[in-house]
N, C-alpha and C positions, 0 to 999 in steps of 0.2 A: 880381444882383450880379456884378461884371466880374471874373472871375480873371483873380486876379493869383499870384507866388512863383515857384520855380522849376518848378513842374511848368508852368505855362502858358508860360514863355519854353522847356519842353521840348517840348511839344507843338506849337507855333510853329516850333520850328526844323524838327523832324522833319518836317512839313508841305509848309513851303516846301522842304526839301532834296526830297521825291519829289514835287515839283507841277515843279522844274526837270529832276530827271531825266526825268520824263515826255516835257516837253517836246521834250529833244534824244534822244531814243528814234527810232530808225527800222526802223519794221518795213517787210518785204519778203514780197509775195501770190505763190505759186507755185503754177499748177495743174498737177498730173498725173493728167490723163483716162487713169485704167486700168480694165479689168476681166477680164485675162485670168487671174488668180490663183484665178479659181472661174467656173462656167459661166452662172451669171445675167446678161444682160447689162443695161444703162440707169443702171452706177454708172460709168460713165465721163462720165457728162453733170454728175457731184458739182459738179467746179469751178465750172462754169454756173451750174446752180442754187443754188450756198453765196452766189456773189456777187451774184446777183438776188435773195436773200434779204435783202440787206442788208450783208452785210461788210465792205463796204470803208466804210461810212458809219460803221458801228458803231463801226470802228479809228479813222478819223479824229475821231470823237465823244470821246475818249479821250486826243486833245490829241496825237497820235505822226505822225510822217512817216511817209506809205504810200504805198509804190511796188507799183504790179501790172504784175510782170515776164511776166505773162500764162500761156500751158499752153505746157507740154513738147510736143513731138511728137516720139511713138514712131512706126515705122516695125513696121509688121506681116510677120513672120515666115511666108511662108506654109505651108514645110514644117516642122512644128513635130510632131514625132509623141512622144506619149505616152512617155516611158521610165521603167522600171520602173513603170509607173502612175503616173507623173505626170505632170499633164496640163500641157500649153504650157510647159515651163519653158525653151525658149528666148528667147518675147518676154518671159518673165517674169525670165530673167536681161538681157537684153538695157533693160527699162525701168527693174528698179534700178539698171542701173551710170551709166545715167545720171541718174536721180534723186541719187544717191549722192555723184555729182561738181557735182549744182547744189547740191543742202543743204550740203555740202562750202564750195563759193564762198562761198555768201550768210553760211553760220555764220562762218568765216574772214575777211570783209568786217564783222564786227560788227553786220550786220544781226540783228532778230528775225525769224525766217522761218514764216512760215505758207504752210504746204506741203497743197494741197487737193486730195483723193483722189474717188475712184479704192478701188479695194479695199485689204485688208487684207497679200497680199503687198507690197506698196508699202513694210513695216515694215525689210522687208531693205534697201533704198536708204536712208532715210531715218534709221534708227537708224547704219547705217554710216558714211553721208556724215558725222554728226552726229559718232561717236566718230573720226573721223578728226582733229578738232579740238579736242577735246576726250577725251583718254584712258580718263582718270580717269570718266566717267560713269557714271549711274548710272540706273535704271526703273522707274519706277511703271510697272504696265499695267494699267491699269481696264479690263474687260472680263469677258462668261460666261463667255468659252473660256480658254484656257490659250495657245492657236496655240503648241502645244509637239511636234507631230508632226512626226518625221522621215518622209523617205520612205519607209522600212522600217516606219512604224507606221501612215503616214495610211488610214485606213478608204477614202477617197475621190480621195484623189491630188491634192486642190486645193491651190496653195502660199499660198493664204491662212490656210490651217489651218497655217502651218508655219513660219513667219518666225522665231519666237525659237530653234527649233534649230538654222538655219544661222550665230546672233548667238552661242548659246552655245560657249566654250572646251570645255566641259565634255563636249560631245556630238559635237567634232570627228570624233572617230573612228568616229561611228553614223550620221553624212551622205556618204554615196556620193557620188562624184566625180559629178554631173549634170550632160548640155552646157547648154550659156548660164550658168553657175551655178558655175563652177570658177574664178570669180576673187573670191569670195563668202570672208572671210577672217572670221572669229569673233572677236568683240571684247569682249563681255562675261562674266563669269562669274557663277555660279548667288547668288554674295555680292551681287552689283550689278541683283538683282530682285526686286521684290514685284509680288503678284499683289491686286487688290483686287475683289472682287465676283463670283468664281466661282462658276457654278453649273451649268455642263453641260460636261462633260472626257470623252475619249476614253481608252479603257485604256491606249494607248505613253504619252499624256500623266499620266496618273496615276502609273503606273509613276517616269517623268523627273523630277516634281515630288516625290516619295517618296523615289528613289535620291540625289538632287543636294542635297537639303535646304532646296528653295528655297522663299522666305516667302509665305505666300500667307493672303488671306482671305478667307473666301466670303459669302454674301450672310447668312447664318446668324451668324456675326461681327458682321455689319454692327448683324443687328437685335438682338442680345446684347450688344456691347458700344457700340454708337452709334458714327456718323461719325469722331466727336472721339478718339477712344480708337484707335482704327483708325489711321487718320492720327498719332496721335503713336506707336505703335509703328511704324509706318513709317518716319518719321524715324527713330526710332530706333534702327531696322536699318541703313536708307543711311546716315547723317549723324552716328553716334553717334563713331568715329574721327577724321573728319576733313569737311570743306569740300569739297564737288564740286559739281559741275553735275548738277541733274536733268532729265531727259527723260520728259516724262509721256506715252502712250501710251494713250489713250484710245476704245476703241470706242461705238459707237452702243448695238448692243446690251445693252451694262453698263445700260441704264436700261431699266425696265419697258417690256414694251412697249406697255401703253397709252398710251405719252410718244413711242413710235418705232415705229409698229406695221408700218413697209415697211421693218425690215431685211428680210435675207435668214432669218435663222434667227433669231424672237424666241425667247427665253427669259423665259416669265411669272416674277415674283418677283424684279424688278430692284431698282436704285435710284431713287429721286426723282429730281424733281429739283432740288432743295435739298441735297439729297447728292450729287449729280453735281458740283453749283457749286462747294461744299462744300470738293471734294476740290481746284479750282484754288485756292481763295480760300487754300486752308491751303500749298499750293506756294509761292504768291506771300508768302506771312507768313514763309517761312524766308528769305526775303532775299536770293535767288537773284537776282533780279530786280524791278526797279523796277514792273513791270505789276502793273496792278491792275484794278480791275471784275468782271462776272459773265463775261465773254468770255474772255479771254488773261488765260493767268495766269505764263509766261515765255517765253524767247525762242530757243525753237526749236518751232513751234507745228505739227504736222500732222494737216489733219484729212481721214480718209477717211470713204467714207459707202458700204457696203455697199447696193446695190439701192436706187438709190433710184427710188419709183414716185407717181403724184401730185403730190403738193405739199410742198415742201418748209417747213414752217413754223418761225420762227425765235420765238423769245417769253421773256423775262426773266420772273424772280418778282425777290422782295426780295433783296438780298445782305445778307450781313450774319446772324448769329444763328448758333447749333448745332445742327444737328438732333440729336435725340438717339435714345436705343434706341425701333425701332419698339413692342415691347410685346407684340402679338400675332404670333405668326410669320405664322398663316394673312397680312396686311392687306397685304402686295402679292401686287395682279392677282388676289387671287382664293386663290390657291394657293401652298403653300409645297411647293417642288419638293427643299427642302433638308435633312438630316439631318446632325449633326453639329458639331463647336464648331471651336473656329481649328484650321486645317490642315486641314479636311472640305470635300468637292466634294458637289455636286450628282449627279443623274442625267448619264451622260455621252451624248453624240452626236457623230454627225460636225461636222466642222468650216466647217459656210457661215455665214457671218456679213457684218461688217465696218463699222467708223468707227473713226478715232481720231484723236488730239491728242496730240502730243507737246511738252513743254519743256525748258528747261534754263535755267540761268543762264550768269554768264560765265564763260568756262572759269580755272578753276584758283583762281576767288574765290569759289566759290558761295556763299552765306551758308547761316547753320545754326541751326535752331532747338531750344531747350532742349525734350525730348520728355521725358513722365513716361514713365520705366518699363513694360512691360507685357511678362508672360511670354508666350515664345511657344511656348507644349505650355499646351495648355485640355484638363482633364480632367471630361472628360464623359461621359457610359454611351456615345453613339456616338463616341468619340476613334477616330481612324483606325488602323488597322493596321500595324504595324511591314513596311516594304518587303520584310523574307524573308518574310513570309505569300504575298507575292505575286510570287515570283520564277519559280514552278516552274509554274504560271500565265503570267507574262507571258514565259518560255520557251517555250511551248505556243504563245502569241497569234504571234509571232514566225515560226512555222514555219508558219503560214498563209501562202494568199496573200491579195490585198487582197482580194479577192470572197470568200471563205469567213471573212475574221475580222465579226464581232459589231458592229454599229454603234453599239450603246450594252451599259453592262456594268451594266444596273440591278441584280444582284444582288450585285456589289463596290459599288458606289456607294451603295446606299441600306441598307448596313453600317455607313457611315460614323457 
């Protein structure tokens, strides 16, 4: 029987109204062959391989204008020496100011920009160029790690482990002047981030995610309260005042790594991936932007890909559906690395990693979707620890140098 009433001349409209926007969409492919932000080298060949994978086919499958403005070329830095333990932060200031100023263009040009990486410092150009345009923005970061280390905290001194403290307002005054890196201006504040799928943090970053009070949910969350639950207090946090633009920031790692097994640093006890998809499918439902599918889900799109070695395989499941609470904790990978309810981390480690994806909608219109409710203090026997538990401790951790502090704080961590 043919529906007919008003829901079928609503569902008709709605239809054709996003089958036109699709159409006159024009996204723009940007690669930035980097890997100077941690010591692994062969993720600089990401851009290569994402588009012999298929992506420019995929975009065009998708009914959008796609232009491939091709790769950046950075110019190698040769005397680049370590300061304060941190390693190359000159080509690695030197490659986001110019990442920063093309995301900048293309975002500014109304382009959707999909910006193909390259490592995980790449976030500093990319989130910057991105709020240049866009003020008001706002971050998902799906990922294990937190890349909440300042220089004064990083175990390791890689600035892939460190991109959201140079973005946050909040930490201005705990990032040292670094050369290549002094024109690096902080753009977001601790209200305009959540964290989704956490589960391996370093103590400065435990500390920064405790003191600043910023949203975060770890993989523990995930399999407690389900994808869907998650996702709507997210909205809830970014979206609940007002209409902005989101920027999703997506690493590799955030997904098990039997799905990703050549990052740099797997973390067992990811997400799906039905929950990775999940997590765009629910970005694009807030109305940010007309994209839709398992791919692109809005239009500031970056994706980095940490170490990558072998084959790069690209592969769809069903779109569409909710994944829900996994049930058993032990059922990803094997092991559950996690203790803890909303706002609890995993075991923590240094910080090598790296993939992500970034979006946003149009600046200043973003749409916004109605989120239910969801407290964010979960009281549970392992609830986390009030931040003066850990002050007098991470004053201690502080007064180390990098080679004498703790690489992982499993006996804070697995408190949680």
């Amino acid at each position: 029987m043919a529906l007919r009433g008003p829901l079928f001349r609503l569902l008709r409209t709605k239809f054709r109204n996003t089958l036109q926007q699709s159409r006159g969409q024009s996204v723009a492919v940007l690669g930035a062959p980097f890997s100077r932000g941690q010591k692994r080298r062969g993720v600089e060949h990401g851009p290569k391989v994402i588009r012999d994978a298929g992506l420019i086919d995929r975009l065009s499958a998708l009914d959008y204008s796609v232009h491939d403005f091709g790769d950046l070329t950075f110019l190698t830095i040769e005397e680049d020496e370590p300061y304060m333990d941190v390693r190359s932060p000159r080509n690695v200031g030197a490659a986001n100011k110019m990442l920063s100023g093309a995301v900048s263009r293309a975002v500014g040009a109304g382009h959707t920009l999909v910006m193909l990486g390259g490592d995980h410092s790449l976030a500093i150009g990319s989130v910057g160029g991105h709020a240049q345009q866009c003020p008001d923005l706002c971050v998902i970061w799906v990922d294990a790690h937190a890349d909440l280390n300042t220089p004064m905290t990083s175990p390791s001194g890689n600035l892939h482990g460190q991109p959201v403290s140079f973005l946050l307002k909040e930490l201005r005054d705990k990032v040292p002047d670094i050369p290549g890196l002094s024109w690096v201006k902080p753009v977001l504040t601790a209200r305009d981030l959540v964290y989704i799928g956490l589960r391996d943090v370093d103590p400065g970053e435990h500390h920064y995610l405790k003191s600043l009070g910023i949203q975060y949910f770890t993989m523990r969350d995930i399999d407690r309260l389900g994808i869907g639950k998650v996702m709507e207090a997210t909205f809830d946090h970014l979206l609940a005042r007002t209409q902005r633009p989101i920027h999703l920031s997506f690493d590799i790692d955030a997904f098990d790594p039997s799905l990703a097994p050549a990052t740099g640093t797997p973390v067992i006890g990811g997400l799906t991936y039905r929950e990775g998809i999940y997590v765009t499918e629910e970005i694009h439902n807030t109305g940010t932007h007309p994209i839709s599918g398992p791919v692109i889900a809005s239009s500031c799109v970056c994706l980095t890909c940490e170490r990558i070695s072998g084959r790069f395989a690209v592969s769809h499941g069903r779109s569409g559906g909710q994944p829900g609470p996994r049930g058993q904790p032990g059922s990803r990978g094997g092991h559950r690395l996690l203790s803890g309810g909303h706002r609890g981390l995993g075991s923590g480690a240094d910080e090598g990693r790296r993939s992500h994806v970034h979006g946003r909608g149009s600046c200043g219109e973003g749409g916004h979707r109605t989120a239910a409710p969801l407290s964010t203090q979960s009281t549970t026997a392992n609830s986390v620890r009030n931040v003066s538990d850990h002050s007098t401790e991470f004053d201690s951790f502080l007064r180390m140098s990098p080679r004498q502090r703790p690489a992982r704080i499993h006996g804070v961590m697995q408190g949680l």
